[in-house]
C-alpha positions, 0 to 999 in steps of 0.5 A, a space after each residue: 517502515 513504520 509509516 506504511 503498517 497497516 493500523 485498524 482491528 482485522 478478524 480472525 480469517 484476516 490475520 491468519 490469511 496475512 500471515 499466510 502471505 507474508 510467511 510464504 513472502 519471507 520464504 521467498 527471500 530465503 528459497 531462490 530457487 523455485 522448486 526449492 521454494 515450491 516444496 517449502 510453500 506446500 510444508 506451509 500450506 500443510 501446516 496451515 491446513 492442519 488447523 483450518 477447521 479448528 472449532 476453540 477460538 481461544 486456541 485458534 487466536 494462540 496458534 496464529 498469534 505464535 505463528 505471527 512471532 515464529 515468521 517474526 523471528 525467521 525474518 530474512 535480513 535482506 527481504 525481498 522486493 517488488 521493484 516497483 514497491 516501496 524499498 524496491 530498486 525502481 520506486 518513484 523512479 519515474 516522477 509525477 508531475 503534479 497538477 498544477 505544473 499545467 498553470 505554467 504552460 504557454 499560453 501557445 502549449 495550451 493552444 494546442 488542447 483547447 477543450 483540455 484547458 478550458 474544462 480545466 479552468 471551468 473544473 477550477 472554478 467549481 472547485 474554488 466555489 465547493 472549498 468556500 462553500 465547504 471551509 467558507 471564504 478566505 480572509 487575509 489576517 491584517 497585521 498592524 
């Protein structure tokens, strides 16, 4: 889980608006149903609205700062997710293939999209000509 936490310094209006998000997250894992979900995320939202004109920044940062530990404490164990998303049931279910699978075509796969694999090819060539122009050529070490 720690690999995808978002890193980096938000602004205030930041941290309050992913707080938002991920209180009315968590409330969707604990309300099933949606008008019992739909009446929670309008408490929420009046609670948030109570202070959006706050003025003391000091107080502010304290409010959000206590409202980041009470969502922290009221985490559902078994959260709700995306299907698609990571942890969800359909996540990477469908592989990708990677690029360079297309090198192992037969010469008569690639015959059947010519223009394809020859702007393929010529995008190889630039490409080898930008990474020893940029990193400079390869030379293989001589072991003796």
């Amino acid at each position: 889980m720690a690999g995808n936490l978002p890193t980096g310094i938000y602004t205030h209006s930041q941290r309050v608006c992913r707080l938002y998000k991920a209180s009315l997250r968590n409330l969707e894992s604990w309300y099933d149903r949606r008008w019992i979900f739909r009446y929670h995320a309008v408490l929420l939202r009046a609670r948030f609205d109570q202070n959006k004109n706050l003025a003391d920044m000091v107080k502010a940062r304290a409010l959000v700062a206590a409202g980041e530990r009470e969502n922290n404490s009221k985490l559902h164990p078994i959260p709700k997710k995306f299907a698609n998303s990571p942890g969800g049931c359909a996540y990477e279910r469908e592989v990708i293939p990677p690029d360079w699978i297309l090198d192992y075509w037969h010469p008569l796969e690639k015959a059947q999209y010519p223009e394809y694999f020859a702007r393929r090819e010529q995008r190889k060539k630039e490409y080898v000509i930008w990474w020893e122009k940029q990193y400079g050529k390869h030379e293989p070490e001589h072991h003796h």
